[in-house]
C-alpha positions as CSV (number, residue, x, y, z in Angstrom):
1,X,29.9,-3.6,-52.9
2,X,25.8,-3.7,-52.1
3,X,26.3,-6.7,-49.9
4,X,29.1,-5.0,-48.3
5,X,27.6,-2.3,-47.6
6,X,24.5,-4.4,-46.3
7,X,26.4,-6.2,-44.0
8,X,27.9,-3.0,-42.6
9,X,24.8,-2.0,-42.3
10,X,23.2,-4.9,-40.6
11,X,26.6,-4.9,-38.1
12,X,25.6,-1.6,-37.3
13,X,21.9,-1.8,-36.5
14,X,22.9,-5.0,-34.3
15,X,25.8,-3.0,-32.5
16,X,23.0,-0.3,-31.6
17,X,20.5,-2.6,-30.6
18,X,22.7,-3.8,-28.2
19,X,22.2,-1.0,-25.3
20,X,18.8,-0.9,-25.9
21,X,17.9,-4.2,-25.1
22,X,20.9,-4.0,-22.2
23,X,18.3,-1.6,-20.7
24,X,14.9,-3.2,-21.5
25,X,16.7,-6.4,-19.8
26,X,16.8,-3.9,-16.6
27,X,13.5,-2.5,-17.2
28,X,12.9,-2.0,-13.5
29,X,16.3,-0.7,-12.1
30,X,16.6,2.7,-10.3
31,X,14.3,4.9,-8.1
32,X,10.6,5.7,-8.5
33,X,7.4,7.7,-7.8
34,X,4.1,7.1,-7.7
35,X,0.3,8.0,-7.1
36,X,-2.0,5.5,-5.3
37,X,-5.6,5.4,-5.3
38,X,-8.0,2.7,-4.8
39,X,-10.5,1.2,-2.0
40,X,-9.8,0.8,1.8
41,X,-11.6,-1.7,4.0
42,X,-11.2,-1.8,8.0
43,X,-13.4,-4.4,9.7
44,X,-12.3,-6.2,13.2
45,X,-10.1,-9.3,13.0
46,X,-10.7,-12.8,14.3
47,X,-10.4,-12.4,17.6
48,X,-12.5,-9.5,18.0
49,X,-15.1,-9.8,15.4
50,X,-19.2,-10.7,17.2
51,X,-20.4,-13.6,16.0
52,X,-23.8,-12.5,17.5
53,X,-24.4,-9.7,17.4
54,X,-24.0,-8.2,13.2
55,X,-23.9,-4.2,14.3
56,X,-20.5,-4.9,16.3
57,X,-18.8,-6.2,13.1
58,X,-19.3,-3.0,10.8
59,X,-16.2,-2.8,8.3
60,X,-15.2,1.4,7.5
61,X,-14.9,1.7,4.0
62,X,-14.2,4.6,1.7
63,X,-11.4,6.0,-0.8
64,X,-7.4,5.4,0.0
65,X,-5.2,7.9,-1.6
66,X,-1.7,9.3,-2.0
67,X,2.0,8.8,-2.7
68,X,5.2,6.3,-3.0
69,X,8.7,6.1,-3.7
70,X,11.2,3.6,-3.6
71,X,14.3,2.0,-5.3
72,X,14.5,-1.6,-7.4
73,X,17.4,-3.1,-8.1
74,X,17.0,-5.4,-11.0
75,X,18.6,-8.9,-11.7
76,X,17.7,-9.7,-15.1
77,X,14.8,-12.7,-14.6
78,X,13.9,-10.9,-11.1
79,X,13.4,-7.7,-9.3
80,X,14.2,-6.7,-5.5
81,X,13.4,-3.4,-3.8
82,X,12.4,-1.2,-1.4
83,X,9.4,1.5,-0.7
84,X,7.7,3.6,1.0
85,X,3.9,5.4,1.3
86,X,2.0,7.6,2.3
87,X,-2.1,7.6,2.6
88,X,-4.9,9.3,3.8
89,X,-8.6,7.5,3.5
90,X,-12.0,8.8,3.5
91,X,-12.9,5.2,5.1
92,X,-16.0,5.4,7.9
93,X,-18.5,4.2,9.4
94,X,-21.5,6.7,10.4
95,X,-23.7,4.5,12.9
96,X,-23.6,5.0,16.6
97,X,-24.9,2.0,17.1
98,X,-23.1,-1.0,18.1
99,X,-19.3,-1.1,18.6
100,X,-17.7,-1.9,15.1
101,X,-14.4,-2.8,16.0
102,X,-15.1,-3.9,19.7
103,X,-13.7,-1.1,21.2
104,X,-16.5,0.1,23.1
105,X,-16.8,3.2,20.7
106,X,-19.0,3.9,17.9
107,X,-17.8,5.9,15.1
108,X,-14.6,4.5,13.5
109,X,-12.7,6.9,11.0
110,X,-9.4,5.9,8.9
111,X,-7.1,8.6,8.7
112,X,-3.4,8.9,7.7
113,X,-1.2,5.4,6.9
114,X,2.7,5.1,6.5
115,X,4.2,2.0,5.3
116,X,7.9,0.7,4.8
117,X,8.3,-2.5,3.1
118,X,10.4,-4.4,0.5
119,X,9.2,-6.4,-2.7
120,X,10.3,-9.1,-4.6
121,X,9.0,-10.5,-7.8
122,X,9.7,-11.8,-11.4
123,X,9.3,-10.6,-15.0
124,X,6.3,-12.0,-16.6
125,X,7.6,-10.2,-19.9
126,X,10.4,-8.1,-20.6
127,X,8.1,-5.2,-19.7
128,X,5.8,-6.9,-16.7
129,X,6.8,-7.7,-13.4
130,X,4.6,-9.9,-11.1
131,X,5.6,-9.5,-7.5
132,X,4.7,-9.9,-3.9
133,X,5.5,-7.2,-1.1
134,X,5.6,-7.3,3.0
135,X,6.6,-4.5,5.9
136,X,5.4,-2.9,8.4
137,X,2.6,-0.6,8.6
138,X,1.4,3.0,11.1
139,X,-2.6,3.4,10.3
140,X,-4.2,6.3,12.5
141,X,-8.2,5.9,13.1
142,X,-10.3,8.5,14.6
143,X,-12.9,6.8,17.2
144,X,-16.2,8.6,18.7
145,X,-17.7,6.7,21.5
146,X,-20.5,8.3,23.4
147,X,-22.4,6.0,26.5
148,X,-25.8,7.7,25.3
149,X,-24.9,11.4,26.9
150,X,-21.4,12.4,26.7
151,X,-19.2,12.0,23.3
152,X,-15.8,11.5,23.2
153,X,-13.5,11.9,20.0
154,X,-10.1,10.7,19.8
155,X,-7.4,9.5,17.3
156,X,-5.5,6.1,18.0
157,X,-2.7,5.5,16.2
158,X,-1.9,1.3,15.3
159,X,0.9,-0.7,14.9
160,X,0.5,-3.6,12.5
161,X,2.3,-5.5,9.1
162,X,1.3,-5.9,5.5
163,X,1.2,-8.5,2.6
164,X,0.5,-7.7,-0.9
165,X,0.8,-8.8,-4.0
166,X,0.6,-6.8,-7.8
167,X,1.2,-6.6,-11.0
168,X,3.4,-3.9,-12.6
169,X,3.7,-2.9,-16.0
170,X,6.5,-0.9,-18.2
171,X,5.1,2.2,-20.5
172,X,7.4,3.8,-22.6
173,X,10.8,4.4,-21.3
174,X,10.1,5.8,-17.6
175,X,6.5,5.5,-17.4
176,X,4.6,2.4,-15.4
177,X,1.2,1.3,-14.0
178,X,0.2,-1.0,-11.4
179,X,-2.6,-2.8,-10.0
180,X,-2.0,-4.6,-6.3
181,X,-4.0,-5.8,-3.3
182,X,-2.6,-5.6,0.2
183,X,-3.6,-6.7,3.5
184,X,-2.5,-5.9,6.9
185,X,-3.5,-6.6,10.4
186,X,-3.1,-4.1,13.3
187,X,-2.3,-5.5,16.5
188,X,-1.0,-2.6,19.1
189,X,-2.7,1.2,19.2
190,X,-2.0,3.3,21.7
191,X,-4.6,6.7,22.1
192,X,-2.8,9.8,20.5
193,X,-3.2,12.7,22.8
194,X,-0.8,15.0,20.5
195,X,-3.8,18.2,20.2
196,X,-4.0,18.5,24.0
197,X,-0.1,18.5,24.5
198,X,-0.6,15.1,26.4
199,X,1.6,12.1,26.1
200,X,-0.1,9.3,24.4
201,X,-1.2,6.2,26.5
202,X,0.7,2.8,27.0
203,X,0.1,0.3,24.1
204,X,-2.5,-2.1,24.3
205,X,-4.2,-5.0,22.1
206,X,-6.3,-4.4,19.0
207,X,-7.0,-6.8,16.3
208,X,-7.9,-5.0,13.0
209,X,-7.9,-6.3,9.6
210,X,-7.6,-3.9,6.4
211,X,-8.2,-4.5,2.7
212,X,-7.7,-2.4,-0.3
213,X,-7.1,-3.0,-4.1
214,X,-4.8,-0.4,-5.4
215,X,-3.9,1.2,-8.7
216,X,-1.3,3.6,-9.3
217,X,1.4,5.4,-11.9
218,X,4.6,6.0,-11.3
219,X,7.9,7.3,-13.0
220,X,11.1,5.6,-12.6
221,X,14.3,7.8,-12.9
């Protein structure tokens, strides 16, 4: 009768184990927020960077903050998904001197950033996900130029793509961390006259490169 009743027992616990680890094996299904925060590097690219002269190549550097959402789908072993975000950066650089992105203007600001990607990646553990991420990315900077008499203030809003990579990690039932570094590269800006009621310019070449390390929490629904 006591090993009956064992077994029964036993049976049962097994029986209700059996959604619970259904679900931890698709720890990172459904939609999600998140806060972002972490730091923000813009220096010229490649092409435009001054090999000779070192004030031309100052990088704008500050805080990156703000929110994302998105939607995994989980596949057991691996993880695919979309997202989206939205930042705003305290990222400058205060001298006048020089031109630090080659644009002929001094003063270079980081404002407001939207990205839309997708990410892909694979479960380190039941409960960690390493993955890599790609889309495209909208980074407004604000740019004062002055030609020693007459300053001139405008925002330029750039077109451009990202690659990152991160690690994410499960905490409880809906709660998660991660920790990620991205890059991206702007290559079209056109000058944003929106303020003055003034359509913006036509497009034209820019080579920027940004870098930031980001952490974040999130909830998943």
């Amino acid at each position: 009768m006591t090993k009956g009743i064992a077994l029964l027992l036993a049976g049962s616990a097994a029986v209700l184990a059996l959604p619970a680890q259904a679900q931890d094996d698709r720890a990172f299904s459904g939609p999600w927020v998140a806060g972002v925060a972490g730091y923000d590097q813009t220096k010229a690219g490649s092409t435009a960077d001054d090999d000779t002269n070192e004030n031309n190549d100052q990088s704008a550097e500050g805080v990156v903050w703000g929110g994302a959402a998105g939607y995994d789908v989980d596949l057991g072993t691996m993880v695919i998904g979309g997202e989206a975000e939205f930042t705003e950066s305290t990222a400058d650089t205060r001298s006048l001197e020089g031109d630090p992105e080659n644009f002929g203007l001094g003063r270079v600001e980081a404002g407001r950033d939207l990205y839309v990607g997708a990410r892909a990646g694979f479960k380190a553990t039941p409960n960690t996900l390493v993955y890599a991420k790609g889309g495209y990315t909208n980074g407004r900077y604000n740019f004062l130029g002055t030609d020693g008499e007459v300053e001139d203030e405008q925002n330029i809003d750039t077109d451009g793509w990202r690659v990152g990579a991160g690690v994410e990690h499960k905490l409880g039932s809906n709660a998660f961390a991660k920790v990620e570094y991205r890059y991206s590269n702007y290559s079209d800006a056109e000058v944003d006259f929106e303020p003055e009621g003034i359509p913006d310019t036509d497009e034209f070449d820019v080579d920027l490169d940004r870098h930031q390390v980001m952490a974040s929490v999130g909830w998943r629904f």
